[in-house]
C-alpha positions, 0 to 999 in steps of 0.5 A, spaced: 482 431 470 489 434 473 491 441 472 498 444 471 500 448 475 502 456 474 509 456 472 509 462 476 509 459 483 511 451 482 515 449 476 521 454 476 528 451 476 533 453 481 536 457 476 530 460 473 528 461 481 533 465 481 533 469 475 526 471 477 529 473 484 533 477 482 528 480 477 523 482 482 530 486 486 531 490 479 524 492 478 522 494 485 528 499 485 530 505 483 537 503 481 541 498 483 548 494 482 550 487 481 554 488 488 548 491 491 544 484 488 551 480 492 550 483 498 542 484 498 541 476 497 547 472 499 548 470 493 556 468 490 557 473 484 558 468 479 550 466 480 548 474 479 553 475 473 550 468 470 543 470 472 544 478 470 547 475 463 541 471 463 536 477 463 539 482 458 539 477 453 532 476 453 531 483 455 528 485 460 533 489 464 538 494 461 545 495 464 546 504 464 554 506 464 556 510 469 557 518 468 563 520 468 566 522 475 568 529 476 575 531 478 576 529 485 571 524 486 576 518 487 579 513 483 575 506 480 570 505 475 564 506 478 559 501 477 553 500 473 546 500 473 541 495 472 535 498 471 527 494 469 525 493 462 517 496 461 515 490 457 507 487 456 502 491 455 499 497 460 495 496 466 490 500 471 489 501 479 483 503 482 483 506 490 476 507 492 477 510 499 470 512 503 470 519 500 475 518 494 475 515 488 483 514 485 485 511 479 491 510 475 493 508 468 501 505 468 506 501 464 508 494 465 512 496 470 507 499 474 510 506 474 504 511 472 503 514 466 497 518 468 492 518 473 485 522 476 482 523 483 475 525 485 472 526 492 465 522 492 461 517 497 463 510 495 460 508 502 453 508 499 453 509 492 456 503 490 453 503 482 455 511 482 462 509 484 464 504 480 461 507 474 466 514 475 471 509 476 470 506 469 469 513 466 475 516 469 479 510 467 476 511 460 478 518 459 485 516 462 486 511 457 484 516 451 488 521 453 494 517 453 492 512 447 492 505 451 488 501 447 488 495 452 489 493 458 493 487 460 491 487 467 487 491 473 487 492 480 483 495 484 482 496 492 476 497 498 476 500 504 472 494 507 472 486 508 472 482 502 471 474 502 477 471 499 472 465 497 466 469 494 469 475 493 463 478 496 462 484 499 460 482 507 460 487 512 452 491 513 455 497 516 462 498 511 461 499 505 453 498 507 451 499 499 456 494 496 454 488 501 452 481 497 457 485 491 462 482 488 466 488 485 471 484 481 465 482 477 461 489 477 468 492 475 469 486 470 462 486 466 463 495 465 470 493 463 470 488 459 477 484 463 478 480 469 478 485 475 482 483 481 479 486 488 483 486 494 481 489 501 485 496 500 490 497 506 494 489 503 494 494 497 497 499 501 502 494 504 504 492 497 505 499 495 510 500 501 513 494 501 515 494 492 516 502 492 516 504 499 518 505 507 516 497 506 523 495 502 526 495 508 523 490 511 522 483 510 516 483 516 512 489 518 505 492 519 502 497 515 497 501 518 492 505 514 489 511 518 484 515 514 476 515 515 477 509 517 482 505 520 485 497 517 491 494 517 496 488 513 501 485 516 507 484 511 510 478 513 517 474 509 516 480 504 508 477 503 502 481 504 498 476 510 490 476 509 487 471 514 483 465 513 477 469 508 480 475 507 479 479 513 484 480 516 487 487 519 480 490 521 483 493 527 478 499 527 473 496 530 478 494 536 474 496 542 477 502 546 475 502 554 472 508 557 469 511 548 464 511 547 462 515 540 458 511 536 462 507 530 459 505 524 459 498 524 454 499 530 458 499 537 461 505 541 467 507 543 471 503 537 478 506 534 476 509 529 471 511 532 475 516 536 481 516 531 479 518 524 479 523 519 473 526 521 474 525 528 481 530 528 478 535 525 472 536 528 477 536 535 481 542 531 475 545 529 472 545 536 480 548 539 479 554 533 472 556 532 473 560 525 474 553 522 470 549 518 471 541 520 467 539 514 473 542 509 478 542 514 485 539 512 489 536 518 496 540 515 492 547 516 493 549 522 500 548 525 500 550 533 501 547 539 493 545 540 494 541 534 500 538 534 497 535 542 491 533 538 495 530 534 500 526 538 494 524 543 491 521 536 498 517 535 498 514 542 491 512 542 493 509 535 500 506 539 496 503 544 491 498 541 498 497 536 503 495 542 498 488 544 498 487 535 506 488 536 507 484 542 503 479 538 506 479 531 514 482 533 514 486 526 521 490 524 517 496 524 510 499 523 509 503 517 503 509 518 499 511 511 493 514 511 491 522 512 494 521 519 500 518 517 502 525 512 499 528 518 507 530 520 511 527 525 507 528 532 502 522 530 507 518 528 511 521 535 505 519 539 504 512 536 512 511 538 511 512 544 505 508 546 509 502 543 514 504 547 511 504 553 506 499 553 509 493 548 513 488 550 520 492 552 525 487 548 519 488 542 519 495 543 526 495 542 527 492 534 521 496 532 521 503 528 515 507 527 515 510 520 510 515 516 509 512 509 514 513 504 507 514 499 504 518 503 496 517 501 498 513 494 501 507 496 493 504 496 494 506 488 501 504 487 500 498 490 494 496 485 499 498 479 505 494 482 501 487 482 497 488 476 504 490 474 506 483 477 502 478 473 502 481 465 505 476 462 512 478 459 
């Protein structure tokens, strides 16, 4: 028997077309007017007023009058705001990093009602892990009396099969293989979960409320524990034939050998990580413990050289994927990437010296504007994306 297809993707109108486009720029800004909607999208202003009428009649956005201007300020009435409407029920995100676990309860709009972060090994206790998310997420909901959830989002830092939604790697993740953690989470919670590879959720969150709204197609990196990345392109998160793409960690670096986990020497994570960065700063300043060490502790001229070092590494394996690829930037989140500016300086530099000089040129290294929430915001902004209004 044939289906109908989701109205969401294949049965819009022009019009309604439309309406949702500019729906989406309303509800991933902070404030923005129907001249910015004009000039964001082309469109004549007559389509955006119809459009816009369209929307607030069946409220979904609101229109703010402006303040009143100051003495001096200049003449004219200054524009309105549009702004989104929360509508629909509340929904959740779940980060599970390799040694953290970071959930978030937000409104229909994505936008955080409350949230909890706790340090834990996710890598091998994937049980234990799943259940301190559920907890966590039950005594968010209590604290602010959500009754249900319209929908969750939760991420992984390993790769995911799209088809089986199974776990694959044995040596990431190595207690999660052979798991399906959409299931696991779903039969704790009692809804469906929905489990994306955590650097596309990164992406999102960049490209929705971060460093990513300014581009239509860029690479997100993660730099944390481990290394991923998610390439963003036509404002549209890329995953790869079965979910995998973007394991860049495991990109062979000549010359390294430490051991990765994944089982071979001399892989980019291996040599450029949470773990591996602090132990180079603990070894330049012996009072330090690398175990408890934050990157931003210490700030001297040995650690802005490690640091800068680590960066033009990164930058190097980045610059072939930027020949590749031609993204309008790349946008550093992880630890590394709220490290400060001489990582980021240092990946600069490697794409520019190595990338293709006409590459180069277009392209801007930029720190995530989330910092290390855009996992989590990115959970809660497509859960946020598929609760029905």
């Amino acid at each position: 028997m044939a289906t109908t297809p989701h109205k969401s993707t294949q049965q819009f109108s022009p019009r309604e077309r439309t309406r949702e486009d500019l729906y989406r720029l309303i509800r991933t800004s902070e404030e923005i007017t129907r001249s910015d909607l004009v000039e964001a999208t082309g469109l004549s202003r007559s389509t955006v007023n119809h459009a816009i009428s369209r929307l607030l009649a069946d409220g979904l956005i609101t229109e703010t009058e402006p303040r009143t201007k100051g003495p001096g300020s200049g003449s004219g009435r200054p524009a309105t705001k549009l702004s989104a409407v929360a509508v629909g029920a509340h929904v959740a995100g779940i980060d599970f990093g390799h040694n953290h676990i970071y959930v978030a309860v937000a409104d229909g709009l994505g936008r955080t009602v409350g949230e909890e972060r706790i340090e834990l090994d996710v890598d091998l206790q994937a049980s234990d892990a799943m259940d301190v998310a559920v907890d966590l997420l039950a005594r968010l909901r209590r604290t602010h009396r959500i009754d249900g959830l319209g929908s969750v989002v939760a991420g992984i830092p390993g790769p995911l099969d799209t088809a089986t939604g199974l776990v694959q790697s044995p040596t990431i993740l190595s207690s999660w293989v052979g798991l399906s953690p959409a299931d696991e989470l779903g039969e704790r919670l009692g809804t469906t979960v929905h489990v994306e590879n955590d650097a596309v959720l990164g992406a999102y969150g960049e490209l929705t409320r971060g460093a990513g709204r300014h581009y239509a197609n860029f690479l997100y990196v993660k730099a944390s524990h481990g290394i991923g990345a998610s390439l963003v392109i036509g404002g549209v998160p890329y995953r790869g034939a079965t979910g995998i793409a973007g394991e860049i960690g495991h990109t062979h670096l000549p010359g390294q050998t430490q051991m990765c986990r994944c089982g071979n020497r001399g892989c980019l994570e291996a040599v450029v990580s949470v773990d591996s960065i602090r132990e180079q700063i603990a070894h330049t300043h012996p009072t330090l413990d690398a175990a408890t060490l934050g990157l931003t502790t210490v700030r001297d001229a040995i650690t802005e050289r490690i640091l800068n070092e680590a960066g033009r590494t990164l930058g190097g394996v980045l610059a072939d994927l930027c020949n590749l690829l031609n993204p309008e930037a790349v946008v550093v989140g992880g630890e590394l990437g709220d490290a400060g500016p001489s990582l980021i300086e240092g990946v600069q530099a490697s794409i520019t010296r190595h990338a293709q000089p006409a590459t180069a040129a277009v392209l801007e290294v930029v720190p995530a504007a989330l910092s290390t929430s855009a996992e989590l915001v990115g959970a809660l902004q497509l859960a946020a994306s598929v609760v029905p209004r």
